[in-house]
Structures are given as structure tokens and as C-alpha cells.
N, C-alpha and C positions, 0 to 999 in steps of 0.2 A: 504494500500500500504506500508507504514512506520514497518504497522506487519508483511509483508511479506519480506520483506527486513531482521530486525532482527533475521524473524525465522529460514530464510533461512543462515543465515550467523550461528545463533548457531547450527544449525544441522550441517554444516560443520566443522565449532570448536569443537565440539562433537567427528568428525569422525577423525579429527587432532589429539586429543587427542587419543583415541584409538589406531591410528595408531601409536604410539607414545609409547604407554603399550605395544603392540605387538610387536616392535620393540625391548624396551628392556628384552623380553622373551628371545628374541633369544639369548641375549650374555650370556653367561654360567658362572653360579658360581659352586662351588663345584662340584656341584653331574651332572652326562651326563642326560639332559632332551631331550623327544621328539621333544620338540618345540623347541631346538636347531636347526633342521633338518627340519624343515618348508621350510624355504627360500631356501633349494638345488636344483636346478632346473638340472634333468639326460637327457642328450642325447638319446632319446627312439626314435628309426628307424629314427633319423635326427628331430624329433619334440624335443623343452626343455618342459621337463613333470616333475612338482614337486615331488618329493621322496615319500611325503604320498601316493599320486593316484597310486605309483610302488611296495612298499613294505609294512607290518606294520612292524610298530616299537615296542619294548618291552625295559624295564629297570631292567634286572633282578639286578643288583646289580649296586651301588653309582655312580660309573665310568665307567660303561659298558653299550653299549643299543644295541641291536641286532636286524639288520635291515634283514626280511626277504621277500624276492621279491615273486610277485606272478606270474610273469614270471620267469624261472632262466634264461633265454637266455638274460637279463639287470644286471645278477649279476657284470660283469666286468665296464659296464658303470656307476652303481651305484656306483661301490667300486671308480673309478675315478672322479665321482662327489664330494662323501666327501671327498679326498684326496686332489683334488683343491680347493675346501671351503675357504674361507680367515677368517681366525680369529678364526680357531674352533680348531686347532692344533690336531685330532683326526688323531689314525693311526689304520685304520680298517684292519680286517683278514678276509678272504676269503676261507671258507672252502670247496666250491662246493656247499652248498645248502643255507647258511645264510652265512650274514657279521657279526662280532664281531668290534663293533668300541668302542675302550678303547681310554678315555678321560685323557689325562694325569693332573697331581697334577699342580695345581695353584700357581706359585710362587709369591712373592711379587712385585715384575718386569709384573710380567704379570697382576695379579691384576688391579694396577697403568694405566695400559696399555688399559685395559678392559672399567678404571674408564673413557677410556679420550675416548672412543669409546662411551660408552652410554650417555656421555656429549655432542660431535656430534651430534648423535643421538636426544636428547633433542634439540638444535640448530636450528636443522633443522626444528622441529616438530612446534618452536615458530615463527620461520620465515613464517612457513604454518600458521598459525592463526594470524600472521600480515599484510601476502597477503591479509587474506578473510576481513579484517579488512579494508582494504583500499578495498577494491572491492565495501562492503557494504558502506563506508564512500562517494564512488562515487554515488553509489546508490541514496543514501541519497540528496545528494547535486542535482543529477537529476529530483527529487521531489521538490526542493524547489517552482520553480513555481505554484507548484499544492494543497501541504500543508501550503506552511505559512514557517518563518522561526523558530517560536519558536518551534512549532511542532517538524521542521527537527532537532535543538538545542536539543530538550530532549532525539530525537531520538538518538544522536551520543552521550551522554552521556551514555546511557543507553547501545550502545555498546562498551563504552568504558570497562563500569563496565562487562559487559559479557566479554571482551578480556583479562583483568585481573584475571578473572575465569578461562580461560582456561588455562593462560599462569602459573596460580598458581598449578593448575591441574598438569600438565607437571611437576613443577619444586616436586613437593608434592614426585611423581612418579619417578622421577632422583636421590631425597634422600633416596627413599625407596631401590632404586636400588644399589644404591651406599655402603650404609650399608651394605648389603648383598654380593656385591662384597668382600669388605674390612674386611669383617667378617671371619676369619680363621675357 
């Protein structure tokens, strides 16, 4: 019961963390990446449908990715999807058959600005593995009847030491990211 509890709480912290790496994908350093364009969700016949399932994506060069629809009848709602995007500052062209979205130069304002968004982002992610932490710590204490208290003792120890794992995970991830923003 006590390894179900654990297991289940690090499989969760597991998916926290991930969740957490792929969040900060999305914030753009340098070069215009596809996985910037993940999280756009286009007005497709009144349904919100994510940009990949609409168009592929290519990077032919640094600061350019070229989003082309395999319907063109979403070309216009795609082009207004990345235009409304918060945080992605791209300004796409619209040729009649493919979008052109040129990513402009990274100032050091924007950078700074980037650093305090994926910092958020982290925030958030350790808050998520502090909930599942007290979820399991309830857990835990619901067993006490049934295991013993030292049992349940080694058991909150043991996730304590896993919640510092993940929470170390996250932070490992934040400086990786952070570098790379800051990185001219």
C-alpha cells in the first residue's frame, strides 16, 4: 500500500517535471523552433485545433519557419492564430499558399523578459510536485492505522527525498534554460 502511494506520487512528479521541459521549449531563444508553435491552438470551423494537426512546419533558415496548411481554406485563421500568440513577437506573411513567420532579433530587454517567463514557468511546475506531495503525505497518514507509524515515518521521508528530486530536476532545467536565453 505505502509502494503504491510512492509510486504513484513519483510517476506524477515524473510527468510534472516533463511538463515543465516542454514548457520551457516553447519560449524561444535565438533561432525560430517548431516547438515554439506547439501550444497555438487555430480556430478550425469554430473547433480550437492545434497548429501541428493544421499545417507542417519547416525551419529553413535561423529566424524563419514556414508554416504550410494542408487545408489553405485555415490559411487566414492560422496567420491570426500566430499573430495573437502572447510572447512569441513573430510577424508572419501570407503568400496565398504558405505563411512565412520571421522571428525577430532578441534584445536584451527581451531576453531578461523571456528569463522571468521561464522562471514562472518553473514556479508553477514546483508548486505541481508540492500539491502531489501533500496528496501522497495525506495518503500516507490514511495508512497509519493499517501500517504502523514507523512504516508510514520512513515512508514520508523517502518522499520527501523523491520531492527534492524532482524539485532539483526543474531547477537543473531552469538553469539550462536560462543560459541559453542569456546566451547572445
Amino acid at each position: 500500500m505505502i509502494s503504491d502511494v510512492l509510486a504513484e506520487a513519483k510517476d506524477k512528479m515524473n510527468k510534472a517535471v516533463d511538463v515543465a521541459k516542454d514548457d520551457f521549449s516553447t519560449v524561444r531563444t535565438g533561432r525560430a523552433n517548431p516547438q515554439l508553435f506547439q501550444r497555438i491552438l487555430v480556430d478550425y470551423y469554430g473547433t480550437p485545433t492545434p497548429l501541428a494537426q493544421l499545417a507542417s512546419l519547416q525551419n529553413p533558415e535561423a529566424r524563419t519557419l514556414v508554416v504550410t496548411p494542408y487545408d489553405k481554406t485555415a490559411l487566414k485563421e492560422i496567420e491570426r492564430a500566430i499573430v495573437n500568440f502572447p510572447n512569441l513577437g513573430a510577424s508572419p506573411t501570407n503568400d496565398g499558399n504558405i505563411i512565412r513567420v520571421t522571428m525577430p532579433e532578441l534584445t536584451e530587454d527581451r531576453r531578461k523578459e523571456y528569463v522571468k517567463i521561464v522562471r514562472g514557468k518553473a514556479e508553477d511546475s514546483k508548486v505541481s510536485v508540492r500539491n502531489i506531495r501533500r496528496k501522497a503525505m495525506a495518503d500516507l497518514d490514511a495508512l497509519k492505522s493499517e501500517v504502523g507509524d514507523d512504516e508510514v515515518a520512513r515512508a514520508e521521508k523517502e518522499l520527501e527525498s523523491i520531492t527534492k528530486t524532482h524539485i532539483d530536476a526543474i531547477d537543473d532545467a531552469l538553469k539550462r534554460k536560462e543560459t541559453e536565453l542569456l546566451e547572445v
